[in-house]
GUDREN-566174 format. One record per residue: residue in one letter; x, y, z of N, C-alpha, C, O in turn. Coordinates in steps of 0.001 Angstrom, whole numbers, padded with zeros to 6 digits, always signed. Each point is the difference from the previous one (the first is absolute). Example, Ala and Ser with C-alpha at 12.3 -4.5 7.8 and 13.67 -1.06 7.14 Angstrom:
<gutors>
A+013190-005690+007800-000890+001190+000000+000900+001200+000000+001036-000019+000665
S-001386+001069-001385+000820+001190+000060-000770+001090+000730+000509+001108+000169
</gutors>
This chain:
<gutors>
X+050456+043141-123715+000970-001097-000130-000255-000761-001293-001086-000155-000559
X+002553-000393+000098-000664-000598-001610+000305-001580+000670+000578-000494+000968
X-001404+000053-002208+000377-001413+000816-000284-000977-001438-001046+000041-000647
X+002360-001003+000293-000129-000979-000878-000592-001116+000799+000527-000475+001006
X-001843+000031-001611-000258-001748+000219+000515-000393-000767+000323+000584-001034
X-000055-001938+001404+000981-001587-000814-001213-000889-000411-000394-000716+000920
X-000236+000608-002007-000708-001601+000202-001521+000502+000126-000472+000445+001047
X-000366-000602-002492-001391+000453+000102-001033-001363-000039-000806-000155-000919
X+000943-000773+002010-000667-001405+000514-000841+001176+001166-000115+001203+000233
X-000312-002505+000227-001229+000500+000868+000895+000969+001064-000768+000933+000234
X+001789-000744+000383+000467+000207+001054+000415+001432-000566-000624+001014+000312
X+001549-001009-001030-000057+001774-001100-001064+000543-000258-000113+001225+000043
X-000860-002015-000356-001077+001237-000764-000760+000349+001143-000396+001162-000092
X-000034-001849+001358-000463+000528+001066+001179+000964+001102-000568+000751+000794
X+001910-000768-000756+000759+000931+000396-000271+001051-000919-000639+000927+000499
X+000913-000815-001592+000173+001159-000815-001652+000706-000260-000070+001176-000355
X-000739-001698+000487-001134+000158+000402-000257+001226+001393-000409+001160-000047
X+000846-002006+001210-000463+000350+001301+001124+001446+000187-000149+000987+000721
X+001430-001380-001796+000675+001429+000617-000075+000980-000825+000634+001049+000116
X-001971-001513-001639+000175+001617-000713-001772+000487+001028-000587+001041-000295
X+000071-001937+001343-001065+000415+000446+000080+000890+000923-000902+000795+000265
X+002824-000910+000726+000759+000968+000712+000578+001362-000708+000714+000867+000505
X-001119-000931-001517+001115+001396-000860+001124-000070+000200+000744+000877+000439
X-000418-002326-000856+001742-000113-000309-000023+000239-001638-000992+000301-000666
X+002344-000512+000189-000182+000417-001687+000699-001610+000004+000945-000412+000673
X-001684-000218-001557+000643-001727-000388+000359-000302-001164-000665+000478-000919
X+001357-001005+000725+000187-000711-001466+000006-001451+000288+000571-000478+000980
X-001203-000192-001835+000001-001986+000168+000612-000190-001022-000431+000730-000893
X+001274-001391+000565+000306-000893-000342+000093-001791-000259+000533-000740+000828
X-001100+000286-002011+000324-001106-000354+000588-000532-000637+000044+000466-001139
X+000820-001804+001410+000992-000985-001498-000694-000301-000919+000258+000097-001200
X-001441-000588+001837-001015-000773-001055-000530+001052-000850+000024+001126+000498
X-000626-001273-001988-001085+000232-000836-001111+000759+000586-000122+001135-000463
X-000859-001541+001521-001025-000087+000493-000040-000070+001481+000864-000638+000601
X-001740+001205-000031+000182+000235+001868-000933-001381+000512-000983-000608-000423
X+001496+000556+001065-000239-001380+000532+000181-001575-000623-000526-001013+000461
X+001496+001111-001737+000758-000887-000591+000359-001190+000751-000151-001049-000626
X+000656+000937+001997+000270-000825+000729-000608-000914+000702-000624-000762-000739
X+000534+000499+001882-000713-001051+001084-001312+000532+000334-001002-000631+000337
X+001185+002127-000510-001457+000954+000109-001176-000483-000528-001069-000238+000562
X+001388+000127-001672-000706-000576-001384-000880-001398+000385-001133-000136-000462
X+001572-000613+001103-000225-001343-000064-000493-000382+001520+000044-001171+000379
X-000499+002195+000439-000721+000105+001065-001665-000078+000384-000893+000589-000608
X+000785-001193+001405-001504-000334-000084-000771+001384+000483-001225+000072+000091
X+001978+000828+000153-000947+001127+000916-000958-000041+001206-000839+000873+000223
X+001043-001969+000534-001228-000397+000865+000970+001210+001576+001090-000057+000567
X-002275+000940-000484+000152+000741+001033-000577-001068+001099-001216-000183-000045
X+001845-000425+000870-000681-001288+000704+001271+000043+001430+000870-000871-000023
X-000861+001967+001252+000717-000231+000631-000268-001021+001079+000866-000642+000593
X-002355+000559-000385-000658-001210+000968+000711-001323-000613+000907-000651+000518
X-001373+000489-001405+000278-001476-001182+001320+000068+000128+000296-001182+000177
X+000958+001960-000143+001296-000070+000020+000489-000412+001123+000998-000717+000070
X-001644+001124+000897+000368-000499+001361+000534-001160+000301+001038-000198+000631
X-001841-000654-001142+000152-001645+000189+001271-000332+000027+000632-000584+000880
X-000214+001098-002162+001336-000436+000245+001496+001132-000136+001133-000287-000387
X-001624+001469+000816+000670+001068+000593+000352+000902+000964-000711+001005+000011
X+001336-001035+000570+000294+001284+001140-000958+001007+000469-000913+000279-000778
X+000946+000130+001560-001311+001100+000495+000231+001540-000453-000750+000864+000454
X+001616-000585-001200+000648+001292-000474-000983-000275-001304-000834+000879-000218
X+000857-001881-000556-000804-000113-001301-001754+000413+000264-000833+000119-000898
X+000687-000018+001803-001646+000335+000435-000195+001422+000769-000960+000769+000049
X+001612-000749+000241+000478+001717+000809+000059+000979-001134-000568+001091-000037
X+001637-001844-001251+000576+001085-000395-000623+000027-001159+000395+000959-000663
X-001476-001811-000062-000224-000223-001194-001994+000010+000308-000937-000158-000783
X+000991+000423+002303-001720+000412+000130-000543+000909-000647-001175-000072-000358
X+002117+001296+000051-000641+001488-001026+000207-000308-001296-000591+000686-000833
X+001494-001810+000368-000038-000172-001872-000910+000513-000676+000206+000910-000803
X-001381-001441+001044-001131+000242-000827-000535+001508-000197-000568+000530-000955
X+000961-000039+002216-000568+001382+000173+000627+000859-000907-000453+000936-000658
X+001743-001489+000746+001484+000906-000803-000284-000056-001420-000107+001028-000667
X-000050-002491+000054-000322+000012-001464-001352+000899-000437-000188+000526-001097
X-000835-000496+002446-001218+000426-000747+000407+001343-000271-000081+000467-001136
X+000585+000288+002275+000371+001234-000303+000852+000348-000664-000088+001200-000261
X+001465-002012-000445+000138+000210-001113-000454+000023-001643-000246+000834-000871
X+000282-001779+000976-001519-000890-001171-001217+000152+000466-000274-000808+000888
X-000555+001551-001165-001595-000481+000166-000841-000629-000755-000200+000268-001185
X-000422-001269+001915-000598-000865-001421+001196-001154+000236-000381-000927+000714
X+001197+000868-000998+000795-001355-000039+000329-001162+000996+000855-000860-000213
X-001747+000955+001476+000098-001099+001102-001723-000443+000186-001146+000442+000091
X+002006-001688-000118-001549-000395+000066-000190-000628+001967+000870-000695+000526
X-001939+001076+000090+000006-000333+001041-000760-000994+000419-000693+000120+001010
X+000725-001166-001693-001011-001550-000273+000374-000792+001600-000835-000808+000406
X+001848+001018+000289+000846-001126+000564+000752-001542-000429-000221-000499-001103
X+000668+000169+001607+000385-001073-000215-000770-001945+000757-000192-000346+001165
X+000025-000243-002169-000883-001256+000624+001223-001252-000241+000751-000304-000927
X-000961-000104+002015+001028-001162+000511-000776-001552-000170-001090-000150+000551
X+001592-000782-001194-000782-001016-000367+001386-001249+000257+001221+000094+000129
X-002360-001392-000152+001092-001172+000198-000613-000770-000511-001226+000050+000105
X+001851-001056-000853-001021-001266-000276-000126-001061+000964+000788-000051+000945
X-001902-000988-001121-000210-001130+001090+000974-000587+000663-000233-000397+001141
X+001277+000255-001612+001389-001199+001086+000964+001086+000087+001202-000166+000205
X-001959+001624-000420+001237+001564+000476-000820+000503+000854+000149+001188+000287
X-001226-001958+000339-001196+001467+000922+001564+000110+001250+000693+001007+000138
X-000584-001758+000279+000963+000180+001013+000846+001430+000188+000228+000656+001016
X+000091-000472-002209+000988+000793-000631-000804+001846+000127+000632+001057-000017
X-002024-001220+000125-000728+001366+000601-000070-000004+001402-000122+001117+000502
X+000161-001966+000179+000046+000439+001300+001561+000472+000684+000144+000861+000868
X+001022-001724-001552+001050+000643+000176+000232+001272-000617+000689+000678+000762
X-000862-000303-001410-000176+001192-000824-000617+001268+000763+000309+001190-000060
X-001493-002003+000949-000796+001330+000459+001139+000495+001410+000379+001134+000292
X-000096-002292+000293+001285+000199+000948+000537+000769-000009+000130+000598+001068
X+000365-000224-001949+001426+000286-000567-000482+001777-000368+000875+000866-000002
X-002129-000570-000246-000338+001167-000191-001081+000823+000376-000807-000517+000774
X+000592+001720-001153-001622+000900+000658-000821+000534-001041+000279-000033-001199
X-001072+000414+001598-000978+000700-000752-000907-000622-001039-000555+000596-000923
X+000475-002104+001261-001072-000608-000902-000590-000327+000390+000268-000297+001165
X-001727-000021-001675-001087-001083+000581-000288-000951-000741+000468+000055-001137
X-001238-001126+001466-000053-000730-000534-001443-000071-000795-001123+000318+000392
X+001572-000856-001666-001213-000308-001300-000826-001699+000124+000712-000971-000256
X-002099+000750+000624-000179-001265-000807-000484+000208-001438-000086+001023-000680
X-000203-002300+000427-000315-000268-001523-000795+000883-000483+000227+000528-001088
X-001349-000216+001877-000769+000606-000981+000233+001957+000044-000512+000895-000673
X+001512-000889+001794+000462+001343-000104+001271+000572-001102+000171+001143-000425
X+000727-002564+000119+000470-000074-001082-000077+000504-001114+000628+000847-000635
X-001972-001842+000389-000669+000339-001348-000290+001398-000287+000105+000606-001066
X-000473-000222+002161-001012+001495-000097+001334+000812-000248-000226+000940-000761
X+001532-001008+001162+000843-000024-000212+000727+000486-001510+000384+001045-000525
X-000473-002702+000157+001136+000170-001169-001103-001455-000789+000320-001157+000273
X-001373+001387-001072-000626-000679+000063+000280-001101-001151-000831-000817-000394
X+001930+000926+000009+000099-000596-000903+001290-001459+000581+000727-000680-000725
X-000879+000637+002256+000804-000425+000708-001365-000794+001072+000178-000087+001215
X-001041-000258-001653-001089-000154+000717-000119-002108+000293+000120-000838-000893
X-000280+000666+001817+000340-001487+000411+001177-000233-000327-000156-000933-000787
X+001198+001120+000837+001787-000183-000214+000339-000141+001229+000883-000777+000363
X-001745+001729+000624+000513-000073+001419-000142+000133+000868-000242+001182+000247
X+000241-002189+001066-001001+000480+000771+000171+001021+000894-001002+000494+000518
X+002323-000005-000187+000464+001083+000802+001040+000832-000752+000818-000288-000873
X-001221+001748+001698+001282+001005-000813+000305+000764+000958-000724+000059+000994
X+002159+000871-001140+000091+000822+001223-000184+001474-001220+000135-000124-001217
X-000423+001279+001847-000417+001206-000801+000952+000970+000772-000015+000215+001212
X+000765+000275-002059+000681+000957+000291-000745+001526-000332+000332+000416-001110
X-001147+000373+001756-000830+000985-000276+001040+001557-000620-000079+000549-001099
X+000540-000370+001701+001192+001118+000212+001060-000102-000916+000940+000795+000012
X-001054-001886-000941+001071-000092-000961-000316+000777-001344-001117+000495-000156
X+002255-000370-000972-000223+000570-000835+000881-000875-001215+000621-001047+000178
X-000757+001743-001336+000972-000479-001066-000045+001094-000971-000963+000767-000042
X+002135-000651-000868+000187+000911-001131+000494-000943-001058+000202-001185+000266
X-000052+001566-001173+000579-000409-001900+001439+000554+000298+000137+001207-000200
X+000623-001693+000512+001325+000895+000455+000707+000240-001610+000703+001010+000029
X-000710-001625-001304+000171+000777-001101-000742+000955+000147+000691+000907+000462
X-002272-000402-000659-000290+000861-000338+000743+001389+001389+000523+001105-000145
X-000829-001869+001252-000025+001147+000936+001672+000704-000324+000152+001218+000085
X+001198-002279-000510+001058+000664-000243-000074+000793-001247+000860+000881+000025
X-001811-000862-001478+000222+000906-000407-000861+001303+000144+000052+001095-000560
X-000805-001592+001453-000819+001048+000035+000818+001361+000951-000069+001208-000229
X+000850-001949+001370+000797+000867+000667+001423+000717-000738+000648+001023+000220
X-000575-001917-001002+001421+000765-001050-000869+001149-001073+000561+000916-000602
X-001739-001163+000557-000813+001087-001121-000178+001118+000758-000279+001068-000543
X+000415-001176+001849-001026+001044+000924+001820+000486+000343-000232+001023+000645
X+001133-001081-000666+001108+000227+000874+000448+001066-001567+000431+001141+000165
X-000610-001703-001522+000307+000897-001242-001000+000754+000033+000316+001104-000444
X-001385-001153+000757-000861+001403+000105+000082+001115+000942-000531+001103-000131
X+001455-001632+001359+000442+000710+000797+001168+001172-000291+000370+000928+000719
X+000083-001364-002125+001510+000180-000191+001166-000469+000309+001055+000542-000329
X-001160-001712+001065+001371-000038+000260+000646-000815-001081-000449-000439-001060
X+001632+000360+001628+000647-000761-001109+000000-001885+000205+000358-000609+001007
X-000832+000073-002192+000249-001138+000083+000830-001041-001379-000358-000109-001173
X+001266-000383+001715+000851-000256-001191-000217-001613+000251-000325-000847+000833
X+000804+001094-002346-000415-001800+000204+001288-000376-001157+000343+000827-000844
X+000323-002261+000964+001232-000338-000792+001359+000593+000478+001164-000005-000399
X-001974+000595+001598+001672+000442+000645+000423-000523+001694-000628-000635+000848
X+001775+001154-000872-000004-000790+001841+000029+000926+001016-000123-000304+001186
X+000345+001889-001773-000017+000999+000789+001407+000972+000325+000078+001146+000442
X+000995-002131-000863+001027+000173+000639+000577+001533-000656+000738+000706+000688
X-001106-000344-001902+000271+001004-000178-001026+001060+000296-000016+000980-000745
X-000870-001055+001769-000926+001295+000726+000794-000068+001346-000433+000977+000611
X+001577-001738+000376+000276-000369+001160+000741+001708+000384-000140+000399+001156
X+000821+000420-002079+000236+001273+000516-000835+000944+000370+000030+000797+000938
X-000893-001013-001917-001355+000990+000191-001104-000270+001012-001054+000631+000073
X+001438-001679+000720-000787-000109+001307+000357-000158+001085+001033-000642+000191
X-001807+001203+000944+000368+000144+001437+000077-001898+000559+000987-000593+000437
X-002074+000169-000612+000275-001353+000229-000625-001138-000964-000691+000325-000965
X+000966-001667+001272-000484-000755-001186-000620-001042+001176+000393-000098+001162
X-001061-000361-001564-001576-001090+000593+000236-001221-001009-000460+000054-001140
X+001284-001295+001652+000538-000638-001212-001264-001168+000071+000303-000845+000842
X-001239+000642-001293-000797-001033-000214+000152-000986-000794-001093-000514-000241
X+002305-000203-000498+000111-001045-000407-000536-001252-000073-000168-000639-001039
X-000127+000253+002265-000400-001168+000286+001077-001353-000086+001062-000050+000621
X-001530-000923-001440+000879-001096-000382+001276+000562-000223+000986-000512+000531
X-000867+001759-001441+001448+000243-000296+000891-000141+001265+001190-000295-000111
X-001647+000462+001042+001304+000218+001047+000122-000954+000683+000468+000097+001135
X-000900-001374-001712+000324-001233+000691+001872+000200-000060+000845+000437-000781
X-000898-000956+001894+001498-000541+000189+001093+001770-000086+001073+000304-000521
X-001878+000274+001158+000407+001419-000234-000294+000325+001606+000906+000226+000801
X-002527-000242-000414-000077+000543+000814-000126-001206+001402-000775-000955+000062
X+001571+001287+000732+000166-001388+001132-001487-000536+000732-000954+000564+000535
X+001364-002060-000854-001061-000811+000378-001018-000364-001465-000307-001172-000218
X-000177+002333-000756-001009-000136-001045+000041-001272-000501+001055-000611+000169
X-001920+000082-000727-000118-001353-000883-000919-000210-000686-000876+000829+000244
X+000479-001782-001291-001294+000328-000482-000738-000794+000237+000395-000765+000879
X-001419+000546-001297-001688-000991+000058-000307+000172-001162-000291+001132-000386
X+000278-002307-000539-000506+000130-001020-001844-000670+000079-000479-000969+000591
X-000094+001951-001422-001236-000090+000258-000888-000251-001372+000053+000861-000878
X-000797-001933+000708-000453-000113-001708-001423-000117-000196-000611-000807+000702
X-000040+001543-001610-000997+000048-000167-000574-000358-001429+000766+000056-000962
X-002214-000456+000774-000759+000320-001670-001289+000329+000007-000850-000292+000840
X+000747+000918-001820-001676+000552-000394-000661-001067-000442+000484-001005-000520
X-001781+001283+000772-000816-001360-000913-001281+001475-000332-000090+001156+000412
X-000670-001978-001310-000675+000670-000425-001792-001303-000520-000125-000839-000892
X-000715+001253+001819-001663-000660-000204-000894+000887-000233+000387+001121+000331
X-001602-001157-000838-000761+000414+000295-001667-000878+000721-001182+000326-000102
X+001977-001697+000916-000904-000781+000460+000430+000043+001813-000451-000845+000773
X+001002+001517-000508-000170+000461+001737+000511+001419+000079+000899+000531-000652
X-001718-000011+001652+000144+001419+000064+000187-000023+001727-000526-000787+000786
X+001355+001801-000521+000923+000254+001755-000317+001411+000156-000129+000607-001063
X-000023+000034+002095-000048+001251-000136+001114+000430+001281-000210+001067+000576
X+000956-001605-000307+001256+000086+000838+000863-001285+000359-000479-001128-000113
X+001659+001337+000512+000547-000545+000063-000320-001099+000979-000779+000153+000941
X+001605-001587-001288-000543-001008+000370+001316-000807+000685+001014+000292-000634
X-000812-000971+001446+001113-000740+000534-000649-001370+000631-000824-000112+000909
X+001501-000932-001732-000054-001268-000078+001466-000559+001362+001141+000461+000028
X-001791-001650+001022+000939+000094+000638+000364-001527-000711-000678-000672-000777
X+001677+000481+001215+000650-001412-000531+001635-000195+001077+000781+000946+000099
X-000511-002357+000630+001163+000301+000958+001272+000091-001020+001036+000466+000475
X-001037-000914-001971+001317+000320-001103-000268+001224-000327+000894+000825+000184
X-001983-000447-000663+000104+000869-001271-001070+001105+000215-000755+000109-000966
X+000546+000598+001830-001275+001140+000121+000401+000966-000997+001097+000530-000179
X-002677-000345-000707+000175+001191-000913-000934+000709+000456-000610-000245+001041
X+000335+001591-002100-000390+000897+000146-000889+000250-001837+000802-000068-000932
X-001931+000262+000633-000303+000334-001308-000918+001348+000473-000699+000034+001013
X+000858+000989-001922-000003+001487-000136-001644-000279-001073-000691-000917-000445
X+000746+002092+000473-001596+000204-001403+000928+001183-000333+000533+000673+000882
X-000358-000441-002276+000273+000591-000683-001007+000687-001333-000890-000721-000451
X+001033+001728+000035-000669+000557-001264-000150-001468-001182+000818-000891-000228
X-002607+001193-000507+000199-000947-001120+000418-001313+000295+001059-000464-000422
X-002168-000390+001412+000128-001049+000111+001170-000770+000357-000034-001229+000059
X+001146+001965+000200+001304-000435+000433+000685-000148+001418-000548+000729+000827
X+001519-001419-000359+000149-000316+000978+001086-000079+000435+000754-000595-000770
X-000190+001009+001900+001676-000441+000431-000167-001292+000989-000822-000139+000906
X+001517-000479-001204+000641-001398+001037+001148-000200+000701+000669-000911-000487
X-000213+001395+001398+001109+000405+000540+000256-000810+001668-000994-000371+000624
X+002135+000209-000157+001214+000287-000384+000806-000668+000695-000175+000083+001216
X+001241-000905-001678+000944-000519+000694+000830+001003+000658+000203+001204-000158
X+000350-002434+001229+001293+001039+001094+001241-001366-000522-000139-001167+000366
X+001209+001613-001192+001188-000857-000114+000986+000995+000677-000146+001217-000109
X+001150-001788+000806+000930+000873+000168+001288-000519-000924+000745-000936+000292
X-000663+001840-001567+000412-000075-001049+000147+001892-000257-000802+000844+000402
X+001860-000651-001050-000069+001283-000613+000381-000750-002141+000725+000069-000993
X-001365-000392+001324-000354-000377-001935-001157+000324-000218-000925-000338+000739
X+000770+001115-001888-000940+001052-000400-000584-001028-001269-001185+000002-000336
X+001979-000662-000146-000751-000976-000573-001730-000144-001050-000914+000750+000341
X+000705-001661-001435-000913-000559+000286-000889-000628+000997+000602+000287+001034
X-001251-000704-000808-001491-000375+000853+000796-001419-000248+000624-000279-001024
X-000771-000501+002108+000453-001391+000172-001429-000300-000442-001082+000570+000139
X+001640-002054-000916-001563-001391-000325-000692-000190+001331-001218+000112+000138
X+001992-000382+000753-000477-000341+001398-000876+001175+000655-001085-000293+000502
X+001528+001573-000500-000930+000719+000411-000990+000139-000872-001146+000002+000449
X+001364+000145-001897-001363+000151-000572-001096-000987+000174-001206+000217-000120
X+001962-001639+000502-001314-000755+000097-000439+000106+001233-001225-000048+000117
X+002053+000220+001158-000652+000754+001268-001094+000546-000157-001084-000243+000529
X+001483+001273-001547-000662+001407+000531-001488-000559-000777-001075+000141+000582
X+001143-000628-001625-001468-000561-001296-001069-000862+001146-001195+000253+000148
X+001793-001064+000415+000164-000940+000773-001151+000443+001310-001044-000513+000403
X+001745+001580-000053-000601+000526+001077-001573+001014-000007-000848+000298+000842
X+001169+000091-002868-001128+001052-000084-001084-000788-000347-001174+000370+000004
X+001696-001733-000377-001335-000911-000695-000373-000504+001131-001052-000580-000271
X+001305+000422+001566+000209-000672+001293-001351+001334+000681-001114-000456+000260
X+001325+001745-000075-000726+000929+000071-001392-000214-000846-001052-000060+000636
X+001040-000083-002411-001235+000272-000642+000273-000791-001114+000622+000674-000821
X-000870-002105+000341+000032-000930-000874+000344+001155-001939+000760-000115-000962
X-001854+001054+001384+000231+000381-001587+001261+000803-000366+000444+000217-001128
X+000131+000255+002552+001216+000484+000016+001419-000939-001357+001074+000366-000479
X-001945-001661+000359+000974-001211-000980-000147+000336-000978+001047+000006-000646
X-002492+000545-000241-000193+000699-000933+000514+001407-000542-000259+000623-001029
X+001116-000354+002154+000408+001946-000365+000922-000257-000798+000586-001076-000119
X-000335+002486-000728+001370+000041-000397+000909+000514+000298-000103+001222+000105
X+001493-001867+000195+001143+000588+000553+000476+001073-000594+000662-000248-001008
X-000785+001446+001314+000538+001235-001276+000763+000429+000275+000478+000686-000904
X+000364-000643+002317+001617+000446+000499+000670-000831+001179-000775-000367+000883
X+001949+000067-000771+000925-000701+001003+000869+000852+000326+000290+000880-000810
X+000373-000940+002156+000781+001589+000293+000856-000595+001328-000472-000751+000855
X+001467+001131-000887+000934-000087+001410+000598+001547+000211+000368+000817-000845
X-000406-000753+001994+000746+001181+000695+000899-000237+001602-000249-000427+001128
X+001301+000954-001818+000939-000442+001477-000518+001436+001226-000022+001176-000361
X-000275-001553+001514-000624+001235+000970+001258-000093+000917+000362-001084+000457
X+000388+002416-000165+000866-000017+000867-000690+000026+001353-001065+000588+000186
X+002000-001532+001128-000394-000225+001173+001421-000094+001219+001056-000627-000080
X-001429+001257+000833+001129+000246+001162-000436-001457+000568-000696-000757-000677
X+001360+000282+002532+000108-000987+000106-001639-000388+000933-000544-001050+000343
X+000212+002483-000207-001232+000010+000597-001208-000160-000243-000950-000299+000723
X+001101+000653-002462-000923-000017-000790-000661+001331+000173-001119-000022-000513
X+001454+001305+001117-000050+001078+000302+000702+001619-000651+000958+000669+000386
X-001736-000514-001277+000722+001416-000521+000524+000876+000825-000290+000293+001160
X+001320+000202-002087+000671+001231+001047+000425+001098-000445+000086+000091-001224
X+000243+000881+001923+000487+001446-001230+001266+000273+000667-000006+000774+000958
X+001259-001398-001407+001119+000261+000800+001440+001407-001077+000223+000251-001185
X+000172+000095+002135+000691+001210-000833+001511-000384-000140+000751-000798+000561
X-000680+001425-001239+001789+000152-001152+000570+001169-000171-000012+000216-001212
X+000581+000790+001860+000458+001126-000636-001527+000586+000270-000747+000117+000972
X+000711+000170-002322-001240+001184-000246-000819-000971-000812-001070+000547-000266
X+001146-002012-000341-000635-000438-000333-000995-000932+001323+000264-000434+001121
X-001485+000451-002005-001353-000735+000961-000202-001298-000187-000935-000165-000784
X+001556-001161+001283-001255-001146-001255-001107-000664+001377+000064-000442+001147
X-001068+000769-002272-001105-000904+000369-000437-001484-000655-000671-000096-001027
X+001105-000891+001701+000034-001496-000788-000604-000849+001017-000252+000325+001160
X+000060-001383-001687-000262-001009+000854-001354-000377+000087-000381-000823+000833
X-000418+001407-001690-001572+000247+000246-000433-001910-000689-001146-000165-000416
X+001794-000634+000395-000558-001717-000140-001247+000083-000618-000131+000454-001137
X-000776-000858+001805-001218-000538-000962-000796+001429+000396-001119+000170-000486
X+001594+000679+001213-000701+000780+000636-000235+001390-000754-000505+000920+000642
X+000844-000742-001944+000356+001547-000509-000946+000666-000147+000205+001118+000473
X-001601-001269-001086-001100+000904-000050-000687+000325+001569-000551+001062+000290
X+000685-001969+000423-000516-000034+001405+000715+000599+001122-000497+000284+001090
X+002195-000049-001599+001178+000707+001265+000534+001387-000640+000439+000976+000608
X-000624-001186-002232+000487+001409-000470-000511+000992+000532+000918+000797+000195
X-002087-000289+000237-000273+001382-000121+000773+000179+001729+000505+001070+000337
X-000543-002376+000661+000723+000452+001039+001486+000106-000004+000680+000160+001014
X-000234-000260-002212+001551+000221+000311-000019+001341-000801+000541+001081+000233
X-001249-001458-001137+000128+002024-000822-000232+001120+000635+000435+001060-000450
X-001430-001139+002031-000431+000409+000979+001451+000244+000686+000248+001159+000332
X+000719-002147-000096+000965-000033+001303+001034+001045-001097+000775+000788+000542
X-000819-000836-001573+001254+000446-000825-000615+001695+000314+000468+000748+000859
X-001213-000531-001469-000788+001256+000447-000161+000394+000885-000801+000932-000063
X+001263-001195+001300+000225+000424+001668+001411+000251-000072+000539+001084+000220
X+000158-002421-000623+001584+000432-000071+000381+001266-000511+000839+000656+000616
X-001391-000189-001755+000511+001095-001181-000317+000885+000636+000921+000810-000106
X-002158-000154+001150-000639+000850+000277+000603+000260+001323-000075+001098+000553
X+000666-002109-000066+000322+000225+001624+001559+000836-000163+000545+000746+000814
X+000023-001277-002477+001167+000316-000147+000298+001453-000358+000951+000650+000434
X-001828-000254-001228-001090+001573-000386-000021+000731+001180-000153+001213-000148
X+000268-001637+001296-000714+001031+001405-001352-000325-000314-000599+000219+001053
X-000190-000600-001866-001842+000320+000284-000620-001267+000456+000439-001144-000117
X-001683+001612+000730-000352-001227+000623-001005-000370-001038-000151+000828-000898
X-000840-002340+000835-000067-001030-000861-001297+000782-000205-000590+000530+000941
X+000116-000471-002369-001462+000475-000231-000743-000879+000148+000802-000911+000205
X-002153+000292-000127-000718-000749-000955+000353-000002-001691+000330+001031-000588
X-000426-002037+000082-000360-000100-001328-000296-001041-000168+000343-001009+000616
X-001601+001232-002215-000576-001181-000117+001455-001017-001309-000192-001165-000349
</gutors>
């Protein structure tokens, strides 16, 4: 079966991925320059389905429990399996015990387990919750690393185009757009989501970190070379926009709030990405003809993709007569 993907963001390159791992023949397609040009790009990568819980549906923990497994076995080397550490400041402790409520699979950190921890976070706090089972990736690197590995495969990957002239030459198309199909596909809408890099070399993280706060909970990443992501608002806005003043001082706000020298970094990127979201906040893979779309993946795309690239790959195969292989 040939099969055009739409859209090389996180949600394309893991379909087109999982179905050249079935021995389908694929071609991807992208509008953009560059694969993962979009909302992809500007994602924190935190494989964190426990941590998502809190404030998501029980499908987000079900379905996003193997993430990590999926990236390792695609990428090896590119997930880091640190977990995730949950922190609050003094007039937010409140804000960890609701938190633990709300979710599983953590225990709890004192101070001096902290430290041993993340030690450069040492007396900041006196309690933490530890997410053991969590993971995180560089979701730039991991998207080009999967568009390098998909051209070494052979297939075809175009980039500066929309596809529409490969639509004869394939059995079906897997439209991964994302944002594009706001107001296209019923119910979609967006979440605009904004992020910036900072860059120290006076605190060091070795996983991801989540600051609770009842306005403004972030999230700061460890990145390559002393650098850092600070992420991420939820607006429900589809403006792709600059980074609002207001969130940037949120977000500064919140990382100096985490680690004082965080005031000293330098800001080296600001970024918005609109994330398409159904009304559930729940991805879905609904059909058209012979076309597939998989959308809706919200804040959720490195953590729900490989399970919808999974469901698309049952569909195609069930449609084939054959039954579902493994693949990594």
């Amino acid at each position: 079966m040939r099969v055009l993907v739409k859209g090389a963001g996180v949600a394309g390159l893991t379909v087109a991925w999982q179905l050249y791992r079935h021995g389908f023949r694929v071609t991807l397609a992208e509008q953009a320059d560059k694969a993962g040009a979009g909302a992809s790009g500007f994602a924190g990568g935190m494989l964190a389905p426990w941590c998502e819980r809190e404030s998501a549906e029980e499908p987000v923990l079900t379905l996003g429990r193997l993430a990590a497994d999926w990236w390792e076995a695609a990428l090896p080397g590119h997930v880091n399996r640190g977990g995730t550490l949950v922190v609050a400041g003094g007039r937010d402790a409140g804000e960890l015990d609701r938190f633990s409520r709300r979710t599983s699979g953590w225990e709890w950190l004192d101070e001096a387990a902290i430290a041993a921890l993340e030690p450069d976070l040492a007396g900041r706090f006196r309690r933490a919750l530890f997410f053991r089972q969590e993971a995180h990736l560089d979701p730039r690197q991991a998207l080009a690393a999967l568009a390098a590995g998909l051209e070494d495969a052979r297939m075809r990957l175009m980039l500066g185009v929309t596809g529409e002239a490969d639509l004869a030459n394939c059995d079906r198309v897997i439209d991964c757009t994302g944002a594009a199909q706001i107001g296209r596909l019923p119910g979609l809408r967006g979440v605009r989501g904004e992020m910036l890099c900072i860059e120290t070399g006076e605190v060091s993280l070795s996983r991801p970190v989540r600051l609770l706060h009842p306005r403004h909970p972030i999230y700061i990443l460890p990145r390559e070379k002393n650098r850092f992501m600070v992420g991420a608002t939820m607006i429900e806005s589809d403006d792709d926009g600059p980074i609002s003043a207001r969130s940037l001082m949120e977000l500064l706000n919140a990382a100096y709030a985490l680690h004082p020298a965080f005031g000293e970094a330098r800001v080296t990127e600001t970024g918005a990405g609109v994330r398409p979201a159904y009304p559930d906040n729940l991805p879905r893979v609904t059909q058209e003809g012979r076309t597939l779309h998989v959308n809706g993946l919200y804040r959720h795309g490195f953590l729900l993709a490989p399970a919808m690239a999974a469901e698309v790959a049952r569909r195609l195969l069930t449609a084939q007569g054959q039954p579902e292989r493994r693949a990594s």
